[in-house]
N, C-alpha and C positions, 0 to 999 in steps of 0.2 A: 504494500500500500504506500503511496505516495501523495506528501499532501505539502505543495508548493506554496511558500508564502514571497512577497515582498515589495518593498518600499512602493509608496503612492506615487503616482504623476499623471500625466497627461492622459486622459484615453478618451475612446469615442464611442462609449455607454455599453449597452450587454453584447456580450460575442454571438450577434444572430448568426452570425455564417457558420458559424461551431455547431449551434444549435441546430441550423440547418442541415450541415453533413451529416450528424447525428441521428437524425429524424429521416435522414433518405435511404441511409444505409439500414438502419432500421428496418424500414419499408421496406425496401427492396428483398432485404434477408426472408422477413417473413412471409411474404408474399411469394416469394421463390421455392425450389426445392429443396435447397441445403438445412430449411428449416425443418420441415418434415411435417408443417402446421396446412398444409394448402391441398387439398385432398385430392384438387385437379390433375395432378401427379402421382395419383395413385403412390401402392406400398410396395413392399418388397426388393425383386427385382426390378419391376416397373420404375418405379421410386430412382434407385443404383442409375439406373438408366439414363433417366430424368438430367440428376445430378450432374453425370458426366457430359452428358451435353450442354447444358446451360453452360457448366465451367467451361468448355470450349469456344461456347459460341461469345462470350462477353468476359471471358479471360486472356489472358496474356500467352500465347506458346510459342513461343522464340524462333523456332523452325517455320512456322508457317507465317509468323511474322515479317518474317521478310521475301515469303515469297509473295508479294502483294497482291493475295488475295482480296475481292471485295468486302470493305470493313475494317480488315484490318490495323489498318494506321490509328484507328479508334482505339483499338483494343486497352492499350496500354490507360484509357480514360478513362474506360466503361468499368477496367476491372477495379477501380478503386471505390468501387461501390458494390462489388460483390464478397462474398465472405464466406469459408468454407462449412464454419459450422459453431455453434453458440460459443464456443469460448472461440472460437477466431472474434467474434463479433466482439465480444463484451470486453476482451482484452484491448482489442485498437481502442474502442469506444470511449474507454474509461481514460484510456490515455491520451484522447483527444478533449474530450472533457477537460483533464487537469491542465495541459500545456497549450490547451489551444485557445482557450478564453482569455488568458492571459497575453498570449501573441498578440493575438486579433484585436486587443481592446491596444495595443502596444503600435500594430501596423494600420489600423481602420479595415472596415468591412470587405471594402473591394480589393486595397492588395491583397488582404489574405486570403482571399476567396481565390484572386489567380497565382498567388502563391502555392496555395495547397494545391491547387488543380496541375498547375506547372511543374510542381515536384515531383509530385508524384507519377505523373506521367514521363517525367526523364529518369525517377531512379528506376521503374520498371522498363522504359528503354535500354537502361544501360546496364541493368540484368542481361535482356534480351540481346545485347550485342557482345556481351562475353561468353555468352552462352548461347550462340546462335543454331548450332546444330541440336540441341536441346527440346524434345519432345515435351516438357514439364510444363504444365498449366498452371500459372501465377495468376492469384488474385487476392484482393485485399486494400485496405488504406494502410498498411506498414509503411509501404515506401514516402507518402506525403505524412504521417504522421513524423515519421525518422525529420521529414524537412523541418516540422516544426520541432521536435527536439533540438535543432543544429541552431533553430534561431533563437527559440529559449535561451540557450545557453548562452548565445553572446549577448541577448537582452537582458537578462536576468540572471549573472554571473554569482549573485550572493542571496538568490534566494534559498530559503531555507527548506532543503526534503527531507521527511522523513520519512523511512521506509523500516518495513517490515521485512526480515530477513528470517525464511523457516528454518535455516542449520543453525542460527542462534535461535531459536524455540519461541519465534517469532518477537523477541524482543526491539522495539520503537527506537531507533536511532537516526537522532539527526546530524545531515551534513549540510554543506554548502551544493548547490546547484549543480556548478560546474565538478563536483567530485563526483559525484551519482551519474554525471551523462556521461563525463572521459570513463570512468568505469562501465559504463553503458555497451560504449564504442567500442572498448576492449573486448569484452566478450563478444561481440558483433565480429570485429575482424578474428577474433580467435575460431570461431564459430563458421564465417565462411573458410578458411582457409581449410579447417575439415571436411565441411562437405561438399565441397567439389560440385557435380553437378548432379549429386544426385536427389530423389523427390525430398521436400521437406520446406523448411521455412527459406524464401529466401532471402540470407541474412545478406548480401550482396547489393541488392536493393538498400536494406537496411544502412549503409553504411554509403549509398552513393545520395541516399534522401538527406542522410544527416550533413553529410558535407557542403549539398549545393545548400542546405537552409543554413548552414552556418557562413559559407562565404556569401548568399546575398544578402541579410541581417549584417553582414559584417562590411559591406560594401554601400549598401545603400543605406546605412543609419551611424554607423563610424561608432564613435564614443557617443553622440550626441544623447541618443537614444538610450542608451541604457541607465538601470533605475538605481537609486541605491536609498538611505535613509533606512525607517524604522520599518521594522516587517508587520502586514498584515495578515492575517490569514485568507487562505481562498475560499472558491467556493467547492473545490472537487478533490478527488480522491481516486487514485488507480491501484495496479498493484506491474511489480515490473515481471 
């Protein structure tokens, strides 16, 4: 669990665009197959079937991405609203929740809105061009969530996380920001560098989201932007 505080300044009222990813991805989940809630998709095998197709058809699969197919070049935008299955959901979710209210109230409504959409659409690119012979169907907001972690960080360099860690028997310890996300990133690159290309999380996205959100937070706001003073509390809560 992670619960992000710090110093007051400038912003531009509730993070509707947060809300709103939130609310689509949501939809979309449930409304789809991965949820298992939408009976239009029948059970079983029917169901299995379902699944894999959708994931193909509004995911990410690096081979066929570039053979440009119709639709294609979408892909990489459409996946960042699909989700594989309840804890894919709840886990991006939560984490956009915590980091992304704060961004947003930090960059206003519409950069962040082509922010997230931007990012995330090039960290899933740029899975897909390392991995281009790669039959693996990517989908998810990991990679535009990673972007706002990258801008957190350099916006919010000393806000305070606390996080719950289960190999200490879940005991509350807080750090600074930026120690929680370079620890983030760490296991991120330790984590691609094992799995190679095979199916699983891809943490390669993970780590090309976090970069580009931390070099354009770091380019297009310099020092000016970043908060410091007395910490407040947020309003949200994840868990890493």
């Amino acid at each position: 669990m992670i619960d992000a505080s710090e110093g007051s300044g400038e912003t531009s009222g509730r993070p509707l665009m947060t809300y709103t990813f939130i609310v689509i991805c949501c939809l979309i989940f449930v409304l789809g197959p991965a949820s298992g809630l939408n009976p239009e998709y029948g059970t079983g095998g029917e169901l299995l079937q379902a699944q894999s197709a959708y994931f193909e058809r509004w995911g990410v699969v690096p081979s066929a991405l570039w053979s440009g197919g119709p639709g294609q070049p979408l892909t990489p935008l459409t996946a960042l609203f699909v989700h594989g299955n309840w804890l894919h959901l709840l886990g991006n979710m939560l984490f956009l929740y915590v980091f992304g209210a704060m961004t947003e109230e930090r960059m206003g409504r519409v950069q962040f809105a082509l922010f997230y959409l931007a990012t995330g659409y090039l960290a899933l690119l740029g899975y897909a061009v390392a991995h281009a012979e790669s039959g693996q169907t990517l989908v998810g907001a990991s990679g535009a969530i990673s972007g706002v972690l990258g801008a957190f960080l350099w916006l919010f360099p000393r806000a305070r996380v606390t996080s719950l860690f289960p190999f200490l028997f879940f005991m509350p310890l807080r750090f600074p920001a930026w120690v929680v996300l370079v620890f983030w990133v760490a296991l991120q690159w330790l984590a691609a560098r094992q799995a190679d290309d095979r199916p699983g999380v891809a943490y390669l996205a993970h780590l090309v989201g976090f970069t580009l959100g931390f070099l354009y937070a770091w380019a297009r706001f310099g020092r000016t932007a970043r908060v410091g003073g007395a910490a407040r509390p947020s309003e949200g809560e994840s868990q890493p």
